[in-house]
C-alpha positions in Angstrom: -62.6 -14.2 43.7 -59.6 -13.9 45.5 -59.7 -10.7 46.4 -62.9 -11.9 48.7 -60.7 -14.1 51.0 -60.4 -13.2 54.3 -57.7 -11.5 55.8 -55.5 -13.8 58.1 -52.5 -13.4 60.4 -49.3 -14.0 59.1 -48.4 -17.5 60.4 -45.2 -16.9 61.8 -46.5 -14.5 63.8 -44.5 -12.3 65.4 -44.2 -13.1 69.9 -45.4 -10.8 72.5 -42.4 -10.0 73.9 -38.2 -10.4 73.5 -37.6 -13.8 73.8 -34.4 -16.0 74.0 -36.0 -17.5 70.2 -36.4 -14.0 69.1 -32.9 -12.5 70.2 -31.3 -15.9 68.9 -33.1 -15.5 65.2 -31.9 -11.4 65.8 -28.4 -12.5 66.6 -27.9 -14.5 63.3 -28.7 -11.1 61.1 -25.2 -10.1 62.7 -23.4 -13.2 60.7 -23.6 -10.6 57.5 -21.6 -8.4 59.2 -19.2 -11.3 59.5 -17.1 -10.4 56.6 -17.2 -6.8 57.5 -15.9 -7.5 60.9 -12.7 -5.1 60.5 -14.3 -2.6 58.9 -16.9 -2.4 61.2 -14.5 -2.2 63.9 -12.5 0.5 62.1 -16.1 2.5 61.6 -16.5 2.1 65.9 -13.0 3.3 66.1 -13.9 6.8 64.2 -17.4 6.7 66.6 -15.5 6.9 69.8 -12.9 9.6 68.1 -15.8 11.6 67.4 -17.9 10.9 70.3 -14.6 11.9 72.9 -13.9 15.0 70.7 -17.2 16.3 71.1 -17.1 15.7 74.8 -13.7 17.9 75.0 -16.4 21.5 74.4 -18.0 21.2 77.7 -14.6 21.4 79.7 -13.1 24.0 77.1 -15.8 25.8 78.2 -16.2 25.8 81.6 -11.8 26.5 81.8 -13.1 29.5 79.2 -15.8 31.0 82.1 -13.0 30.5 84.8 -11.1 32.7 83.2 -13.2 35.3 82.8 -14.3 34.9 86.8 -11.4 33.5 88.0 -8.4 34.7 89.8 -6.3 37.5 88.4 -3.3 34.9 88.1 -5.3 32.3 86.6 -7.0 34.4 84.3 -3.9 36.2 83.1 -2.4 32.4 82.5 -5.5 31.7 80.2 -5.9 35.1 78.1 -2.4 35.0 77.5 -3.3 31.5 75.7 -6.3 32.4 74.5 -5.1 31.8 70.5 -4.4 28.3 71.2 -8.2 27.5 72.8 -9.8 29.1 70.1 -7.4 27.0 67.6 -7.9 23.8 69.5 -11.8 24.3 69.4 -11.5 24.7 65.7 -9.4 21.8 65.2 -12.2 19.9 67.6 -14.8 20.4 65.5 -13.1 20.3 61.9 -11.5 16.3 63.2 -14.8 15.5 64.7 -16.7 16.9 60.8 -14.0 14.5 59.0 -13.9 11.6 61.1 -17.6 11.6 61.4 -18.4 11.7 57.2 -16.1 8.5 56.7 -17.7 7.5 59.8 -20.9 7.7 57.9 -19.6 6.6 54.5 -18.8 3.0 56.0 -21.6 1.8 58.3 -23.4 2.9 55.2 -21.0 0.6 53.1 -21.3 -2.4 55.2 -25.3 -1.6 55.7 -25.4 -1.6 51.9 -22.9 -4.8 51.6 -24.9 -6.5 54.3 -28.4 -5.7 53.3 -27.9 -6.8 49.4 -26.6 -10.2 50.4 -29.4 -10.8 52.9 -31.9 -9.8 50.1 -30.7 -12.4 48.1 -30.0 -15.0 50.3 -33.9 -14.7 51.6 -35.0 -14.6 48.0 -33.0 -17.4 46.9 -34.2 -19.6 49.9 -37.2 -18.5 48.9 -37.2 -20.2 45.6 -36.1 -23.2 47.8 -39.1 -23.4 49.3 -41.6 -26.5 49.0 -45.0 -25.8 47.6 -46.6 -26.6 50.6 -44.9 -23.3 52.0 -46.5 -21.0 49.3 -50.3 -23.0 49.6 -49.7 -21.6 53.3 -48.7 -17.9 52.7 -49.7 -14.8 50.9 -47.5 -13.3 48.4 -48.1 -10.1 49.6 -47.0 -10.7 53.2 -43.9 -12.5 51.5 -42.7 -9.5 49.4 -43.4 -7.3 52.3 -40.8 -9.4 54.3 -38.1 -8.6 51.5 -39.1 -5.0 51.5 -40.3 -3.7 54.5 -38.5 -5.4 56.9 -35.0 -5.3 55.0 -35.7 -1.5 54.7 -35.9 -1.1 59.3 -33.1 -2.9 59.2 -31.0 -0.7 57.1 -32.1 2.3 59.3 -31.2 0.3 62.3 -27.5 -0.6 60.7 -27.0 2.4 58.9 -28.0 4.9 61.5 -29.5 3.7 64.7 -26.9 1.1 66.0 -23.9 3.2 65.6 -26.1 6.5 67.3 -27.1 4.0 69.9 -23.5 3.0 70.7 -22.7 6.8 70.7 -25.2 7.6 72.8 -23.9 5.2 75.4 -20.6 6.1 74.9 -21.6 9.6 75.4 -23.3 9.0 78.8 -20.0 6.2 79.9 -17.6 9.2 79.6 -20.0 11.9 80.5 -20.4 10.3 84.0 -17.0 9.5 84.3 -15.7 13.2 83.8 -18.7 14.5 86.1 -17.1 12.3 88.8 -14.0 14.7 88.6 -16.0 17.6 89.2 -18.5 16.9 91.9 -18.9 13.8 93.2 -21.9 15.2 94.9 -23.7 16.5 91.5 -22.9 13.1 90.4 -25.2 11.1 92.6 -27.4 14.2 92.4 -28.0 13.7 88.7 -28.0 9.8 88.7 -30.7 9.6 91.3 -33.1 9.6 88.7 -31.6 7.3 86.2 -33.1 3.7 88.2 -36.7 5.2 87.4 -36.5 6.3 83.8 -34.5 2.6 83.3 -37.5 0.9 85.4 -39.8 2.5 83.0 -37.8 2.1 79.7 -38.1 -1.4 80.6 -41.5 -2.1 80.9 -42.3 0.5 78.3 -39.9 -1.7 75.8 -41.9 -4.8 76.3 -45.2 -3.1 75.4 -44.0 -0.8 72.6 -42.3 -4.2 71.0 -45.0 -5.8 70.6 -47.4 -2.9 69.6 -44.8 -1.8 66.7 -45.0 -5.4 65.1 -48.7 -5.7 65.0 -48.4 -2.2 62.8 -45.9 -4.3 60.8 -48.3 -7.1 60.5 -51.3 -4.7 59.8 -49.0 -2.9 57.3 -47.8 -6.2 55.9 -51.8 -6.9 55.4 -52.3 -3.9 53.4 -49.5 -4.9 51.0 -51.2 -8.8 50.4 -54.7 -6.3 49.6 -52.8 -4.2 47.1 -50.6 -7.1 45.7 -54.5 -9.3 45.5 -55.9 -6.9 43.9 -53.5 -6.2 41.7 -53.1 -9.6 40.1 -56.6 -10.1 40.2 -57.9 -6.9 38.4 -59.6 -8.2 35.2 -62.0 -9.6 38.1 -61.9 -6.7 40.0 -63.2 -4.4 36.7 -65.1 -7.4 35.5 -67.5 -7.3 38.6 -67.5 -3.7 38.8 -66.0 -4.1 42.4 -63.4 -1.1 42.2 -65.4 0.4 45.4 -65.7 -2.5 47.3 -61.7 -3.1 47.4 -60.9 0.5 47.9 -63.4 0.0 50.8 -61.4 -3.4 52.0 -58.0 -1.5 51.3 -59.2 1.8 53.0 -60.2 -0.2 56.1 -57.0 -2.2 56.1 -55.5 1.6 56.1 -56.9 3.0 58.7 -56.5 0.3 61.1 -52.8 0.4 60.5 -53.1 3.5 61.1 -54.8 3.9 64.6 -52.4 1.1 65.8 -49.7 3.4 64.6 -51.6 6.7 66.2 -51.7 4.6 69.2 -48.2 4.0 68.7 -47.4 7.3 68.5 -49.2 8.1 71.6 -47.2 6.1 73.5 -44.2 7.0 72.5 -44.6 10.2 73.1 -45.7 10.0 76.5 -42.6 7.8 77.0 -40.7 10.7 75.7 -42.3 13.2 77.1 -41.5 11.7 80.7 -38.4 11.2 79.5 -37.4 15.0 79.1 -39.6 15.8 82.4 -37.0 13.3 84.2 -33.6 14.5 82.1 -34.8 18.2 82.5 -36.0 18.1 86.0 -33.0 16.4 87.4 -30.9 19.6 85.2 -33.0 21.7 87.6 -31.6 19.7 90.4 -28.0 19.6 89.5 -28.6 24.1 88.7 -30.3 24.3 92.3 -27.5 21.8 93.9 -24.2 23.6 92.0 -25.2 27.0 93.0 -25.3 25.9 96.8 -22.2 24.5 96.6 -20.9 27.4 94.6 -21.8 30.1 97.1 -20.3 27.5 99.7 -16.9 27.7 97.8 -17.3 23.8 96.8 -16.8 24.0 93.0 -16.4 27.3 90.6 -18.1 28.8 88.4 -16.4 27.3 85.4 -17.2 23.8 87.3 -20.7 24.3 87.6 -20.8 25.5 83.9 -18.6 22.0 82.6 -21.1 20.1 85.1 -24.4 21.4 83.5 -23.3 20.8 79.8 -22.0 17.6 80.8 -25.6 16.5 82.4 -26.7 18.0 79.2 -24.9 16.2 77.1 -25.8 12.9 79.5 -29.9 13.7 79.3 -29.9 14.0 75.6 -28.3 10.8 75.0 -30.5 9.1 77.5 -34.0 10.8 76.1 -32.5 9.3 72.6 -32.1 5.9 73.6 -35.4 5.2 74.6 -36.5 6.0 70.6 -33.2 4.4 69.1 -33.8 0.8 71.6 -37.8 1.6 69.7 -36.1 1.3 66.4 -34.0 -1.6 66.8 -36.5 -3.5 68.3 -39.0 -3.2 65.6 -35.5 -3.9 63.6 -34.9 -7.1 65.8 -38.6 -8.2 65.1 -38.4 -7.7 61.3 -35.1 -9.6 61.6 -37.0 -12.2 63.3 -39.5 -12.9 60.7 -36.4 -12.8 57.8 -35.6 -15.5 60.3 -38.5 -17.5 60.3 -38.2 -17.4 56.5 -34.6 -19.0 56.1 -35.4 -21.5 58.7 -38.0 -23.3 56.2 -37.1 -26.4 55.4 -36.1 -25.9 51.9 -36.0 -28.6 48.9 -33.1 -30.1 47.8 -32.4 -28.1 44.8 -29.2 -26.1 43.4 -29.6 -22.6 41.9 -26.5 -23.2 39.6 -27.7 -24.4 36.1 -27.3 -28.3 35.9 -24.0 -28.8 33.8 -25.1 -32.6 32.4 -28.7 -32.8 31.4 -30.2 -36.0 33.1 -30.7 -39.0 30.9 -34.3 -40.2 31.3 -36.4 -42.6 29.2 -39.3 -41.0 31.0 -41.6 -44.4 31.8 -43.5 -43.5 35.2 -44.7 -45.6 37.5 -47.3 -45.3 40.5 -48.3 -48.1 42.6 -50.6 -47.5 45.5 -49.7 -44.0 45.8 -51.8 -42.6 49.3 -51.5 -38.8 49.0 -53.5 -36.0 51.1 -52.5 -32.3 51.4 -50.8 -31.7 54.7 -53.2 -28.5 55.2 -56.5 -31.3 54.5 -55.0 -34.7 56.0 -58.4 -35.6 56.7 -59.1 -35.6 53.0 -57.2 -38.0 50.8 -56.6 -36.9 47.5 -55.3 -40.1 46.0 -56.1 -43.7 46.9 -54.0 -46.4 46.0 -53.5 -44.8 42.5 -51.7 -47.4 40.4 -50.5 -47.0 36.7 -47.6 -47.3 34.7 -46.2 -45.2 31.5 -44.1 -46.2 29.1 -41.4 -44.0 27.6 -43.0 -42.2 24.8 -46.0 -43.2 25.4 -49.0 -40.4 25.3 -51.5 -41.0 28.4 -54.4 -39.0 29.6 -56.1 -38.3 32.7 -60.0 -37.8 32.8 -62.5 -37.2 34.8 -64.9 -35.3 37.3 -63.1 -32.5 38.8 -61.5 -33.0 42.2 -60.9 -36.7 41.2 -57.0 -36.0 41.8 -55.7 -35.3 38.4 -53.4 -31.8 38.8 -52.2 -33.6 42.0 -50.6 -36.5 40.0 -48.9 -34.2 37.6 -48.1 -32.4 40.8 -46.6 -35.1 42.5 -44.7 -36.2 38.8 -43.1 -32.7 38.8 -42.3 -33.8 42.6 -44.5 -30.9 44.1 -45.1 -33.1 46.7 -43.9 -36.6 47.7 -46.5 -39.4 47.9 -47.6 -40.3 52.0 -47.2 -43.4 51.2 -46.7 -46.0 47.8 -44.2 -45.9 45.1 -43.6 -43.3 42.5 -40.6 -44.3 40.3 -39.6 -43.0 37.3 -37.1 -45.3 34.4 -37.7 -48.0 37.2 -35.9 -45.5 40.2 -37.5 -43.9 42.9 -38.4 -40.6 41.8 -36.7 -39.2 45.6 -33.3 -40.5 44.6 -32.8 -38.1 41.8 -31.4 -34.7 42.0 -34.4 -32.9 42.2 -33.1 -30.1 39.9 -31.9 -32.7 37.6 -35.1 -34.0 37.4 -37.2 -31.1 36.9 -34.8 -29.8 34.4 -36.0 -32.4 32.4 -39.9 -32.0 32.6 -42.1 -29.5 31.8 -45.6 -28.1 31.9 -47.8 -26.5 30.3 -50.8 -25.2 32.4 -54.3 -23.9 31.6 -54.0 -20.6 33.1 -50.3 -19.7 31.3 -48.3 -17.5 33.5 -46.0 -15.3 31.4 -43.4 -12.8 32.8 -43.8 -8.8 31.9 -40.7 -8.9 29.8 -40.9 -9.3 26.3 -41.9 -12.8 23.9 -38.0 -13.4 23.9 -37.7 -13.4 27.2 -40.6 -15.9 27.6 -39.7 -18.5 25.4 -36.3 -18.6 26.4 -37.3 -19.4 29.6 -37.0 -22.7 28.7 -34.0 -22.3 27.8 -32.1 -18.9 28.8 -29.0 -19.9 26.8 -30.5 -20.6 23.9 -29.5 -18.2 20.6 -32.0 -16.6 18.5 -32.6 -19.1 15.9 -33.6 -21.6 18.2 -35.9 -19.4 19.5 -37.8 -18.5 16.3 -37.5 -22.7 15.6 -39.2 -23.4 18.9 -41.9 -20.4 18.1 -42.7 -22.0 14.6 -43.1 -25.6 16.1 -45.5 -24.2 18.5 -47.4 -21.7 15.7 -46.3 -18.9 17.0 -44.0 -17.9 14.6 -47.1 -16.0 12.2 -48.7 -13.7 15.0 -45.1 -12.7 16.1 -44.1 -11.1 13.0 -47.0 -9.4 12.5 -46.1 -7.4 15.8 -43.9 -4.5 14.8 -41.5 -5.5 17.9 -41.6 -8.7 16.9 -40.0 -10.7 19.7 -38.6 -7.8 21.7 -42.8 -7.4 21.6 -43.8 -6.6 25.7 -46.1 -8.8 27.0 -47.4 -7.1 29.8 -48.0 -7.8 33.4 -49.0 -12.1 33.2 -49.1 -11.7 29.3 -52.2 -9.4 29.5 -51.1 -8.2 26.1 -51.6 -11.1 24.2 -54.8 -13.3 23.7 -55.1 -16.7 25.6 -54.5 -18.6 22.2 -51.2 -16.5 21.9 -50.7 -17.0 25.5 -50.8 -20.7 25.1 -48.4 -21.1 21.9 -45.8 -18.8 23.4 -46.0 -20.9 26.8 -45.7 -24.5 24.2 -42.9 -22.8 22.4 -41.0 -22.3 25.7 -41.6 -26.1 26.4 -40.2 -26.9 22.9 -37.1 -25.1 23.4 -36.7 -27.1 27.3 -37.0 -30.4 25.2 -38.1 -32.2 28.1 -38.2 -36.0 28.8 -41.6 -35.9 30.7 -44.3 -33.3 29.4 -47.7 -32.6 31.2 -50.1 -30.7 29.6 -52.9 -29.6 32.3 -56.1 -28.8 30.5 -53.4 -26.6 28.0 -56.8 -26.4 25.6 -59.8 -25.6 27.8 -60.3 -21.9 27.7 -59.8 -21.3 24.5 -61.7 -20.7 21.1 -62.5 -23.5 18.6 -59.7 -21.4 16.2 -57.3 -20.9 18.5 -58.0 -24.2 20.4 -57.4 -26.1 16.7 -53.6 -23.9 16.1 -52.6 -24.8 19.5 -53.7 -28.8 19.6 -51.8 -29.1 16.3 -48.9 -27.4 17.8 -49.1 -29.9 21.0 -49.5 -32.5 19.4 -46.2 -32.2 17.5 -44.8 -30.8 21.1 -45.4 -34.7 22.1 -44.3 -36.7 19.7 -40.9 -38.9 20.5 -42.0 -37.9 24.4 -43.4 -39.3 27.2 -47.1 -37.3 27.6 -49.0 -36.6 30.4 -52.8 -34.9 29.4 -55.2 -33.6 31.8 -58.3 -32.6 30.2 -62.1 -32.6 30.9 -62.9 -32.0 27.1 -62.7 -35.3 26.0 -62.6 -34.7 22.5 -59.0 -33.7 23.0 -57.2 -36.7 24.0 -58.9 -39.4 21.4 -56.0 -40.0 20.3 -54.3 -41.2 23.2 -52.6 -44.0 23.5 -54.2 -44.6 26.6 -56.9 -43.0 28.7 -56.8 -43.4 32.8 -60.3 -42.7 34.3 -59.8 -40.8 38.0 -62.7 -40.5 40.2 -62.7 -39.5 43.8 -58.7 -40.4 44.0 -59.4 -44.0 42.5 -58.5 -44.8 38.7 -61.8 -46.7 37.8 -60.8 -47.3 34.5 -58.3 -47.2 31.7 -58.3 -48.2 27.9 -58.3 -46.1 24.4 -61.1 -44.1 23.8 -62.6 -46.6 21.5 -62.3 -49.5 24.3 -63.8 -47.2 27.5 -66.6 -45.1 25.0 -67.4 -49.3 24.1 -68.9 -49.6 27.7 -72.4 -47.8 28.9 -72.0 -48.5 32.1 -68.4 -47.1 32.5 -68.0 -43.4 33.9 -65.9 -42.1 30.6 -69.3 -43.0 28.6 -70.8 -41.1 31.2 -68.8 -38.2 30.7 -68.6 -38.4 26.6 -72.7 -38.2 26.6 -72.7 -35.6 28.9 -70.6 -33.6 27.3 -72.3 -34.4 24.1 -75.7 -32.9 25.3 -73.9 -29.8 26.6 -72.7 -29.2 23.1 
């Protein structure tokens, strides 16, 4: 069951630390904010408006508390102006409330613009990918990639980079302006900013690579859920409802005491954080007030210094937590990363404007192939066999003999390791591989239909196609009866993987989709071996008119359904042993497909 298989790590597992690999896969998330450039820039333009108009209150205020203490002149000077201070704090914080909401408004608009087109580029190279890429993954860790991670980077773009910037901005200007007070206060405060930076370091390091093994461990718990999921008939079916909420609750909670441990951390990085920021507040107070009774700096001075150091210790306790989110951002960037750099097929996603002319005659000759997970177990050796167009040819044997692996390497899957595999006489690499699938199709044993409704998945085949041809390809493939008698009829739901409908139903709605591709090249893989005798007769009938005038590809083990092949290849342990009509091969006793024919005979 495949809910029973072992939980592994993610492949492109996330490195220990920052790299030069890592920031250069991090770096290329910024070409999306390519065509944003300007806007961006405009959006960093209203940050440092708002940032410098909230760093005029502190000297406001200490030029307020001088007047009040100050000389009788000086204080006279200010009162008489007091109207205007009050007005220009107003104004301060009314400009800094409307330049910070279209602030807001566009970081969010790029985030927005910049997120959507990274989702789709990563699903659309996604669809790119080989085969070999998806026997090597988990669907679960893959859709937990396109949602997870996308959704830390949208809080780092959205909120955290631009409140990181402002936080530095905050403490660039704050020490610049404390310099005009007291240069002395100034390297009093400072003194402790080379220890809480030696630490922030360090700390970095460490937390970066704790936060991605929680988004690994979170990651697994998605591929548990999405397993489960998909595999719940088998889940009821064995009655093993408490064993997976067991697996997933244990998945759970170790997520969960990485990301207690997490916390801990953090908060002890935090916490010695505002022990440093405060303590060294305590230093400037005990410093200014010395100075002050000396005659150094007034009152007012010593009241803009503090808010300033304020102001300067906030935005440094923040940044420690802000650099925290952008690094878990930069390593959910780098496995987006890891994800585009696949080596992708050569397909187009736009729809192919000329259908490719094939004849559809195959040919294999001494076709090597092995599975680059198993290369010390050949699949196929030396498989040699040619197909005519039209021609209806099927594929028997023991299981494991190599059978779904030529269909897979027809549909071009996989490329052969080594021999020829040419199709109308060409080598089946030197056609557009989009082309060429466009004009093949499949229909498997276990039928995979989408959750949409029966429209939906018979036009599959063929999204373009109208209405009538879509009730003409549901009557070649007897499907046209059981549709009408639901009272949707083709708007009808399926359900999640077709669960709504019965295998037989399953089958004929999957045929009907391959009537509507019209394909050159059709492979039917065991298309008949779960099912009923009834439904097993209704869908035959409708292959078998699915085939005619095309070149045909069976797979079956029950041999009683491809007698009427024009020919039958004989696979066994990646050799073909033998090939004839049944009449020819069931003629020999000592040949494996009599072997197989009585054996299936005594089962019976």
């Amino acid at each position: 069951m495949a809910g029973r298989r072992s939980s592994k790590a993610y492949d492109d597992a996330p490195r220990a630390k920052l790299d030069k690999a890592t920031l250069r896969k991090a770096v290329r998330i910024f070409r999306y904010l390519k065509p944003h450039r300007w806007t961006f820039a405009f959006g960093l333009i209203l940050l440092l408006v708002t940032t410098g108009l909230s760093m005029l209150f502190p000297g406001l205020l200490g030029q307020l508390v001088d007047a009040a203490k100050g000389d009788p002149a000086a204080q006279r000077s200010l009162l008489s102006d007091i109207d205007r201070v009050a007005l220009t704090l107003l104004v301060v914080f009314v400009a800094q409330a409307f330049f910070g909401f279209f602030r807001i408004v566009i970081f969010n608009w790029i985030t927005s613009n910049m997120l959507a087109r990274l989702r789709c580029d990563t699903y659309e190279h996604l669809l790119k990918l080989p085969m070999i890429f998806f026997a090597q993954r988990r669907v679960g860790e893959l859709n937990s990639r396109i949602s997870s991670d996308i959704t830390l980077l949208q809080d780092a773009f959205t909120t955290n980079l631009a409140e990181l910037i402002r936080q530095f901005i905050v403490v660039g200007i704050g020490i610049v302006l404390l310099t005009t007070v007291s240069m002395e206060l100034t390297l009093t405060m400072l003194s402790v900013v080379p220890v809480v930076a030696i630490v922030a370091v360090f700390f970095g390091r460490f937390v970066t690579k704790l936060s991605k093994k929680v988004q690994d461990t979170i990651a697994e718990t998605n591929v548990i859920v999405d397993e489960t999921l998909q595999g719940i008939q088998n889940v009821k079916a064995f009655a093993n409802e408490g064993w997976e909420a067991l697996r997933y609750g244990k998945a759970v909670m170790g997520a969960r005491d990485l990301s207690l441990k997490e916390g801990r951390w953090q908060g002890a990085f935090v916490s010695f954080i505002i022990l440093c920021m405060f303590g060294a507040i305590v230093l400037v107070i005990w410093r200014g007030v010395r100075l002050m009774a000396a005659g150094e700096i007034t009152t007012g001075q010593l009241v803009t210094f503090i808010m300033y150091s304020i102001f300067i210790g906030a935005s440094i306790g923040g940044i420690p937590e802000l650099l925290n989110r952008l690094l878990k951002a930069i390593g959910a960037s780098e496995r987006l990363m890891d994800i585009q750099e696949e080596n992708a097929e050569a397909i187009t996603l736009d729809a192919v404007a000329t259908p490719l002319k094939l004849n559809g005659s195959i040919e294999f000759d001494n076709v090597h192939f092995h599975y680059a997970t198993r290369a010390d177990m050949p699949v196929l050796k030396g498989v040699t066999f040619t197909i005519k167009p039209g021609e209806r040819v099927a594929l028997v044997g023991p299981s494991g003999g190599g059978k779904s692996t030529i269909a897979s390497l027809i549909l071009r899957f996989y490329d052969p390791v080594s021999g020829h595999l040419g199709i109308d006489g060409r080598a089946a690499s030197e056609y557009d591989l989009s082309a060429l699938r466009d004009r093949m199709s499949i229909v498997p044993q276990e039928v995979l239909l989408f959750g949409g409704s029966i429209r939906e998945n018979i036009a599959y085949g063929k999204p373009s196609a109208t209405q009538a041809e879509i009730e003409d390809a549901a009557r070649k493939a007897n499907a046209f009866e059981f549709i009408a008698t639901f009272p949707q009829g083709y708007e009808t739901i399926v359900g999640e993987r077709g669960i709504q409908l019965s295998g037989g139903q399953r089958q004929r709605i999957a045929i009907a989709r391959a009537v509507l591709k019209d394909p050159a090249i059709l492979i039917l893989d065991e298309a008949t071996s779960a099912l009923d005798t009834a439904s097993e007769k209704l869908v035959q009938d409708a292959l078998d008119k699915l085939m005619r005038g095309r070149t045909s590809l069976v797979i079956a083990h029950r041999l009683s359904t491809v007698r009427n092949a024009d020919r039958i290849l004989v696979l066994d342990k990646g050799i073909v042993v033998d090939s004839g009509t049944h009449d020819e091969l069931i003629a020999d006793p000592g040949g494996l497909y009599y072997s197989l024919s009585r054996t299936q005979l005594s089962e019976a």
